[in-house]
PyMOL Python script that loads the backbone (N, CA, C, O; Angstrom):
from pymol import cmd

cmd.read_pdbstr("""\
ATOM      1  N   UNK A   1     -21.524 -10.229 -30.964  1.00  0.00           N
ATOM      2  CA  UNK A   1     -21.140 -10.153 -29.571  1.00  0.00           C
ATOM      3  C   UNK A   1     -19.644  -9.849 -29.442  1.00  0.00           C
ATOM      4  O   UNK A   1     -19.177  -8.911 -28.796  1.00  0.00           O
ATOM      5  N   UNK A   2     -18.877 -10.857 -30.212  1.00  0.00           N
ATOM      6  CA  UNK A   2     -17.545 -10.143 -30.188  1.00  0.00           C
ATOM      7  C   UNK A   2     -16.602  -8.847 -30.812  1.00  0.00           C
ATOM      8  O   UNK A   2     -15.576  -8.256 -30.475  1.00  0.00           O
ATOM      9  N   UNK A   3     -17.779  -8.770 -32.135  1.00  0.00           N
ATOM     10  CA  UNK A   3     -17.675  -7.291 -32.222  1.00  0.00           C
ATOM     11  C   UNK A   3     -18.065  -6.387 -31.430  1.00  0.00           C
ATOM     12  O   UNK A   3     -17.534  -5.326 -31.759  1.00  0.00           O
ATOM     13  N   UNK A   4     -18.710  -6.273 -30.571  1.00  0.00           N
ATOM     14  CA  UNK A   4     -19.384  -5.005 -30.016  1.00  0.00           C
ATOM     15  C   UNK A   4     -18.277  -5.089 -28.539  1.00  0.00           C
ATOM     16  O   UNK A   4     -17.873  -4.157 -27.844  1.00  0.00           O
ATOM     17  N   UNK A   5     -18.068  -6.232 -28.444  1.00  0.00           N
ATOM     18  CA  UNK A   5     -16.702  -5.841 -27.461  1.00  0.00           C
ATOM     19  C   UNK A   5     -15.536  -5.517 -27.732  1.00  0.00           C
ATOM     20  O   UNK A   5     -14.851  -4.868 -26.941  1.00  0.00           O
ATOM     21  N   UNK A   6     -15.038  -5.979 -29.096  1.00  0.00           N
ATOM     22  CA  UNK A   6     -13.915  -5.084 -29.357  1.00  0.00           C
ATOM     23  C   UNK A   6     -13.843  -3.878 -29.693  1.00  0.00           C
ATOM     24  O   UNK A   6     -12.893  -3.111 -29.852  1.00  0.00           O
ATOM     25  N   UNK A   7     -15.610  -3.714 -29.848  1.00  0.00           N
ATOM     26  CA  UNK A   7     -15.705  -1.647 -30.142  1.00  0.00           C
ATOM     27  C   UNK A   7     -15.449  -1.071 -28.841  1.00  0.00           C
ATOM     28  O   UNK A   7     -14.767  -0.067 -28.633  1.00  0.00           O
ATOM     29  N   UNK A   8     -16.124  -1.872 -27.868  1.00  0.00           N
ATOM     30  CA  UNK A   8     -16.144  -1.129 -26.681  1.00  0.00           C
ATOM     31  C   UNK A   8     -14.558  -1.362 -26.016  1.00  0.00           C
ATOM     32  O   UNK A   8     -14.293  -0.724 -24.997  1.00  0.00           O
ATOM     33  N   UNK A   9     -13.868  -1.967 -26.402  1.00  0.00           N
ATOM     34  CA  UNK A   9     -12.292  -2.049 -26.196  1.00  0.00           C
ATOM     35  C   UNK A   9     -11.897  -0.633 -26.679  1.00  0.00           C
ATOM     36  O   UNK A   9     -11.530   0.442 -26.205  1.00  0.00           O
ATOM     37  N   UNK A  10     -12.179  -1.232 -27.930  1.00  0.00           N
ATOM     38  CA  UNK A  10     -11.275   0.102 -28.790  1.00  0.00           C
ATOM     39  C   UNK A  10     -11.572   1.546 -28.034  1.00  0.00           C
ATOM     40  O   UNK A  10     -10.682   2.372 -28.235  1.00  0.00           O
ATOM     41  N   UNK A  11     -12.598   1.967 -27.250  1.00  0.00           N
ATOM     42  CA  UNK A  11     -12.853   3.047 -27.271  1.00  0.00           C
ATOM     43  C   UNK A  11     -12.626   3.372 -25.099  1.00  0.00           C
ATOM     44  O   UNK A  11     -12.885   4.384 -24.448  1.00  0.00           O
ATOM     45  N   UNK A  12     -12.199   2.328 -24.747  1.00  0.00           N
ATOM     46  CA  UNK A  12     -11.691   2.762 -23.624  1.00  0.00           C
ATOM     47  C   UNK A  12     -10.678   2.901 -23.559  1.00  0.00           C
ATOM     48  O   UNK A  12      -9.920   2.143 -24.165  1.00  0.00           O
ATOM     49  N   UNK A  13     -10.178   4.010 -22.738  1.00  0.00           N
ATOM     50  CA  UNK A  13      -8.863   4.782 -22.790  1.00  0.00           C
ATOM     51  C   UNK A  13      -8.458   4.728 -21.419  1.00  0.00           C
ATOM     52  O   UNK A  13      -7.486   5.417 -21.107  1.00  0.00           O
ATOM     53  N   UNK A  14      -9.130   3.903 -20.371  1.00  0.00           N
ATOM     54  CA  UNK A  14      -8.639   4.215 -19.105  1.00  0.00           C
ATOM     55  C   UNK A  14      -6.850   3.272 -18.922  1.00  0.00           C
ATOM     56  O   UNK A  14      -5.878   3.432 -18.183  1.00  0.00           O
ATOM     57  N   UNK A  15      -7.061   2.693 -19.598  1.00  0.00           N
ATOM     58  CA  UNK A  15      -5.369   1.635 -19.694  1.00  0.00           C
ATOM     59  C   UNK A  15      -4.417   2.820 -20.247  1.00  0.00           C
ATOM     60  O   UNK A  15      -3.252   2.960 -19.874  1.00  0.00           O
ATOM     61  N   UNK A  16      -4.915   3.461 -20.966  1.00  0.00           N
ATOM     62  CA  UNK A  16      -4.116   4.567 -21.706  1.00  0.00           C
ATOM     63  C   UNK A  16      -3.588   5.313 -20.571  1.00  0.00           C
ATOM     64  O   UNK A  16      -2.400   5.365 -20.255  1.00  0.00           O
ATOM     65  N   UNK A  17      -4.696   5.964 -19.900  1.00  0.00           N
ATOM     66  CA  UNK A  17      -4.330   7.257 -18.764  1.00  0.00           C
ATOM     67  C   UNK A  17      -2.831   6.105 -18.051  1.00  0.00           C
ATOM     68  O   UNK A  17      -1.699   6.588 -18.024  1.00  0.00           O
ATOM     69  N   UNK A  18      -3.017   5.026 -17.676  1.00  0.00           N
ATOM     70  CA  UNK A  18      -2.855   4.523 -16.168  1.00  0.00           C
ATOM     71  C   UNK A  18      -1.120   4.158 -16.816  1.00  0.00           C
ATOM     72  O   UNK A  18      -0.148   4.204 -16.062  1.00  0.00           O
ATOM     73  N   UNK A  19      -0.997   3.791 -18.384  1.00  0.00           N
ATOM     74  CA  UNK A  19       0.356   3.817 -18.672  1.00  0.00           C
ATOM     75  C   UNK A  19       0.900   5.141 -18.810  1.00  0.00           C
ATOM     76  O   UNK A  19       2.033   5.303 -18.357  1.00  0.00           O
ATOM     77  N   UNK A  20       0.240   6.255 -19.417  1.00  0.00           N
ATOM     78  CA  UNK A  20       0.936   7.250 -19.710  1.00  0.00           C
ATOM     79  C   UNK A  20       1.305   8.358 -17.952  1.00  0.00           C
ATOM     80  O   UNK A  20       1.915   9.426 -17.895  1.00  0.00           O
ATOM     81  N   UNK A  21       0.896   7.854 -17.197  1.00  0.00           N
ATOM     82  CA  UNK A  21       1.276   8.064 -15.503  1.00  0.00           C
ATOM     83  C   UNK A  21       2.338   7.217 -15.106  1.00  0.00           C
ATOM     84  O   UNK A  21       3.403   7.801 -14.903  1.00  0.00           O
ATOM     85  N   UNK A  22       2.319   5.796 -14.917  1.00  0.00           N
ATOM     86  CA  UNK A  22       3.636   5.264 -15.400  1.00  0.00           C
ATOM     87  C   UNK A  22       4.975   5.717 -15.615  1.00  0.00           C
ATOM     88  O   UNK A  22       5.989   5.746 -14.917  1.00  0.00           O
ATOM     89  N   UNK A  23       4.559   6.218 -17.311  1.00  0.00           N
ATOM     90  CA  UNK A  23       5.764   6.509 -17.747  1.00  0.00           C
ATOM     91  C   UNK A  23       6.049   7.382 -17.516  1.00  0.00           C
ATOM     92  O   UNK A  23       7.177   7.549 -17.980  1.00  0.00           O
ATOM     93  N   UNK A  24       5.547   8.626 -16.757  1.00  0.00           N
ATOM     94  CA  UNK A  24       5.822   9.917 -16.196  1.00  0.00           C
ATOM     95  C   UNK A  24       6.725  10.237 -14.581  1.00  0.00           C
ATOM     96  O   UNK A  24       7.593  11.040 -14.239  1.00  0.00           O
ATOM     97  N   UNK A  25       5.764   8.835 -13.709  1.00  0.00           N
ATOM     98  CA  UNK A  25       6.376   8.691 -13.089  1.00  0.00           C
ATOM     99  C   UNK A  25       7.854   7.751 -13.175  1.00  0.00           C
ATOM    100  O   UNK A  25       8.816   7.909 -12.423  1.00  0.00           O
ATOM    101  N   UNK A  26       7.789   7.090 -13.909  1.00  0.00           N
ATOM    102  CA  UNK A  26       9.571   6.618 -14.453  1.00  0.00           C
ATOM    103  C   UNK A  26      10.181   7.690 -14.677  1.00  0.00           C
ATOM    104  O   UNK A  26      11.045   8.121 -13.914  1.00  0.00           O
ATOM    105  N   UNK A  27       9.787   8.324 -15.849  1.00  0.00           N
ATOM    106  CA  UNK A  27      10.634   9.454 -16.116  1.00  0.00           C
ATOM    107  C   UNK A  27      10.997  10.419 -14.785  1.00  0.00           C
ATOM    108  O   UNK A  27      12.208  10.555 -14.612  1.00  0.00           O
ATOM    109  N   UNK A  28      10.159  11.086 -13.852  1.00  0.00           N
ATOM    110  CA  UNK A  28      10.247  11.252 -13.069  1.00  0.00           C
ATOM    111  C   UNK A  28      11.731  10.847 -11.767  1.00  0.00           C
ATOM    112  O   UNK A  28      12.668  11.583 -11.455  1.00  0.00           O
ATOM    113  N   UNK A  29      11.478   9.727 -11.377  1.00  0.00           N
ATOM    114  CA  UNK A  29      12.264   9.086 -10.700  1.00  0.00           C
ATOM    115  C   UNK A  29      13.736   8.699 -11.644  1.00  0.00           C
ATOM    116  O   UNK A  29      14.752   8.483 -10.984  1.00  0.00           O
ATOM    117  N   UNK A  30      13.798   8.642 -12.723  1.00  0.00           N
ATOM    118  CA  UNK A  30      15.134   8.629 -13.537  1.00  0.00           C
ATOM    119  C   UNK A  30      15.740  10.138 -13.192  1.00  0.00           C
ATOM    120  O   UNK A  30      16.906  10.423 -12.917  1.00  0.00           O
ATOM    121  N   UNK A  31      14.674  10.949 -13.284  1.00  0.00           N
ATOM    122  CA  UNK A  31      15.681  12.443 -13.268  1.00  0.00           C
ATOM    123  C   UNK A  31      15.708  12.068 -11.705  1.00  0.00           C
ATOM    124  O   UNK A  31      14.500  12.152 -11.927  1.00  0.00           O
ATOM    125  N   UNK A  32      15.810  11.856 -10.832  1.00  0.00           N
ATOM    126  CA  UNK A  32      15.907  11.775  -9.105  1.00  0.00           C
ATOM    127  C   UNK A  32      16.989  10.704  -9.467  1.00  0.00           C
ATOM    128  O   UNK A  32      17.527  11.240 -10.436  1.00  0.00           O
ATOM    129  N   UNK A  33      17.505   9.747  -9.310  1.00  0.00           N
ATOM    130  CA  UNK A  33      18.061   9.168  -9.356  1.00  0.00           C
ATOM    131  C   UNK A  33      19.496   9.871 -10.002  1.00  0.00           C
ATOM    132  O   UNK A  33      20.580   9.599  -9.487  1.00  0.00           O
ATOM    133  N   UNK A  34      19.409  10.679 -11.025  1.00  0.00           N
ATOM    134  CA  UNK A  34      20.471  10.981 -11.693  1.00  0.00           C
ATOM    135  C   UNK A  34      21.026  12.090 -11.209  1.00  0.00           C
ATOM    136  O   UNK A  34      22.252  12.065 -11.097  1.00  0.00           O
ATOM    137  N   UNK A  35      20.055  13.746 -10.666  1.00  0.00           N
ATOM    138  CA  UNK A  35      20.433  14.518  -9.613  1.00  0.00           C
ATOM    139  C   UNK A  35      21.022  13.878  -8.736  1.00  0.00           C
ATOM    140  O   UNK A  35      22.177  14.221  -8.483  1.00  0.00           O
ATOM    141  N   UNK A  36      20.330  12.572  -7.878  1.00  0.00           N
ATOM    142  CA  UNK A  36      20.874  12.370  -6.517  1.00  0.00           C
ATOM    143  C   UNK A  36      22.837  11.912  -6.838  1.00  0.00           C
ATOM    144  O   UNK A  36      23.868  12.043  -6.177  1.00  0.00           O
ATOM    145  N   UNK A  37      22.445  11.287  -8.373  1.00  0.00           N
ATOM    146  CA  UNK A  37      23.741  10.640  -8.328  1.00  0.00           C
ATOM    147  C   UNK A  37      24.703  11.504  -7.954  1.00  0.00           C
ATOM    148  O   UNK A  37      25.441  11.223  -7.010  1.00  0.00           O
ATOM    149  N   UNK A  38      24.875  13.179  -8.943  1.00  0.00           N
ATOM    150  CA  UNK A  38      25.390  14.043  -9.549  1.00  0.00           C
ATOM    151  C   UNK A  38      25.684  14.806  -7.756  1.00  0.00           C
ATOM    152  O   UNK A  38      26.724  15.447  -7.603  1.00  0.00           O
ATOM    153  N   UNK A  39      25.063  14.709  -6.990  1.00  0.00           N
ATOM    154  CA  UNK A  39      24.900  15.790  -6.076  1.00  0.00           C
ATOM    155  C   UNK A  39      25.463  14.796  -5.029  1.00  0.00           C
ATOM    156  O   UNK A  39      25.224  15.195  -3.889  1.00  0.00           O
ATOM    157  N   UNK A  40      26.365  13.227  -5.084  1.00  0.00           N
ATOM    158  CA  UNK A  40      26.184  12.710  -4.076  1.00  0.00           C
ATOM    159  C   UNK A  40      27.580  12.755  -3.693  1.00  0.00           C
ATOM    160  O   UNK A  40      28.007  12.450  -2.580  1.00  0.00           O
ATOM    161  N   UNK A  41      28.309  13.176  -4.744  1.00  0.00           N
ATOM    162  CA  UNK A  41      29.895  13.722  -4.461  1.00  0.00           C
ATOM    163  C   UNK A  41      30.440  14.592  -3.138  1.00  0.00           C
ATOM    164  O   UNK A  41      31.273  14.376  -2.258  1.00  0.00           O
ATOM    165  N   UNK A  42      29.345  15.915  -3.529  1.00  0.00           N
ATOM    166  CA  UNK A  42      29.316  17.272  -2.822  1.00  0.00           C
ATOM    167  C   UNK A  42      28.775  17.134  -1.822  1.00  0.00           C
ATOM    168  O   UNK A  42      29.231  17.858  -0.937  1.00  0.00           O
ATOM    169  N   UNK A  43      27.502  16.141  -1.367  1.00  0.00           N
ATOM    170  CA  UNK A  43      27.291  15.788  -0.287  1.00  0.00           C
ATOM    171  C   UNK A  43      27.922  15.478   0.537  1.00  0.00           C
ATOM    172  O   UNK A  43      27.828  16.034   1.631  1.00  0.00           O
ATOM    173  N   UNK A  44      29.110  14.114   0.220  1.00  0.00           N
ATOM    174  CA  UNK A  44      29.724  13.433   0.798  1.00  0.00           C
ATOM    175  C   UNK A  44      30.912  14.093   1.266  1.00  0.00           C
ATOM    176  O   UNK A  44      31.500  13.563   2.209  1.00  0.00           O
ATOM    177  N   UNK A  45      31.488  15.432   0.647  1.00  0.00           N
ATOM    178  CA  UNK A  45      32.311  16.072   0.825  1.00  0.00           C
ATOM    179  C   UNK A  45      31.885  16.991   1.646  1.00  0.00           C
ATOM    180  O   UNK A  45      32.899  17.471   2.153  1.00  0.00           O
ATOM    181  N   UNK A  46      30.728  17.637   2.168  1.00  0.00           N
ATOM    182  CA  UNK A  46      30.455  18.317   2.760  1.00  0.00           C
ATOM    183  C   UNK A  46      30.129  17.854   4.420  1.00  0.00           C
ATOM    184  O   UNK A  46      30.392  18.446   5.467  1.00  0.00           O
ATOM    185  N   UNK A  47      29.440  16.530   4.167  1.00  0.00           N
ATOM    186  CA  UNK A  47      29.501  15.799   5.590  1.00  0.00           C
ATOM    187  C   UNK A  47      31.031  15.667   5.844  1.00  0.00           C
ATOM    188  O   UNK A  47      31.144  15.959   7.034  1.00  0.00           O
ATOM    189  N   UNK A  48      32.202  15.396   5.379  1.00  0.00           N
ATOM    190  CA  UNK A  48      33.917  15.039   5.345  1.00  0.00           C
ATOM    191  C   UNK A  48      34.121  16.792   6.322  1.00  0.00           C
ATOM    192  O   UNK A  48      33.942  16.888   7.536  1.00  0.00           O
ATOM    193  N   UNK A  49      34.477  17.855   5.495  1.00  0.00           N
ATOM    194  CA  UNK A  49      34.103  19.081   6.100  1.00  0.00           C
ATOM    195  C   UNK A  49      33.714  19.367   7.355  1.00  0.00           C
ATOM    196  O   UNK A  49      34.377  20.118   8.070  1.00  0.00           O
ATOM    197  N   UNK A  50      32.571  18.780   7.755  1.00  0.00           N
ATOM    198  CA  UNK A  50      31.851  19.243   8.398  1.00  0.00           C
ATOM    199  C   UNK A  50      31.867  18.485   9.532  1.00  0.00           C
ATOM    200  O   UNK A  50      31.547  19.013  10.597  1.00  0.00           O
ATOM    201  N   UNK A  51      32.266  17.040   9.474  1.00  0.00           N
ATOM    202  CA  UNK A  51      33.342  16.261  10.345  1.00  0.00           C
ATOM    203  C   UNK A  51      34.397  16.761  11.129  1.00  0.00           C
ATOM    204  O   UNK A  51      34.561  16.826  12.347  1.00  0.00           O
ATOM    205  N   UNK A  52      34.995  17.060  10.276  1.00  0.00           N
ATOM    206  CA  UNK A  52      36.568  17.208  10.131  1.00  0.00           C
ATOM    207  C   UNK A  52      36.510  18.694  11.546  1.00  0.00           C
ATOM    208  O   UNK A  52      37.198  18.783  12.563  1.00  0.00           O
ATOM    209  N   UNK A  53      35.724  19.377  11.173  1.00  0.00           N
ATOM    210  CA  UNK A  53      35.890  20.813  12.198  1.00  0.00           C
ATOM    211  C   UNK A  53      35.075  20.908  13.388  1.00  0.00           C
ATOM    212  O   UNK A  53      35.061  21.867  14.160  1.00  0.00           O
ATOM    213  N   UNK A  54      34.281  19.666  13.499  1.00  0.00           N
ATOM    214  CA  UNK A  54      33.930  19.524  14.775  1.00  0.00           C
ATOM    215  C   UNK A  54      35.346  18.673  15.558  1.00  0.00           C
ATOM    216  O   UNK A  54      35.660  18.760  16.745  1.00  0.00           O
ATOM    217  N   UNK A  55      35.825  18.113  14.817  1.00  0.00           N
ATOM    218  CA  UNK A  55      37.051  17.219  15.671  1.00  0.00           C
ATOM    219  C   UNK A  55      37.692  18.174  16.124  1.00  0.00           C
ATOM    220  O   UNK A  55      38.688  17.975  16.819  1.00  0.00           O
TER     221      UNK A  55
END
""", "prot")
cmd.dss("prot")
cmd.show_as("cartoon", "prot")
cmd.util.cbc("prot")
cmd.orient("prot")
């Protein structure tokens, strides 16, 4: 009995799919996070700009 459930362990893969989405979506959101960082300079300088010439 407890063998035949650890066969049937061994051979489901749905935990597999549901981490390897996970880690895609981490990876994912790390590159967003690191663009946003990179781009939040030029943003901020462009709202300053764009301030500045409506006054």
């Amino acid at each position: 009995m407890v063998n035949a459930f650890l066969m049937r362990l061994m051979r489901d893969d749905k935990g597999a799919s549901a981490i390897e989405y996970g880690l895609l979506i981490a990876l994912v959101a790390i590159g967003l996070v690191a663009a946003l960082d990179s781009l939040s300079g030029s943003f901020i300088s462009t709202i300053g700009v764009a301030t500045n010439s409506m006054n």
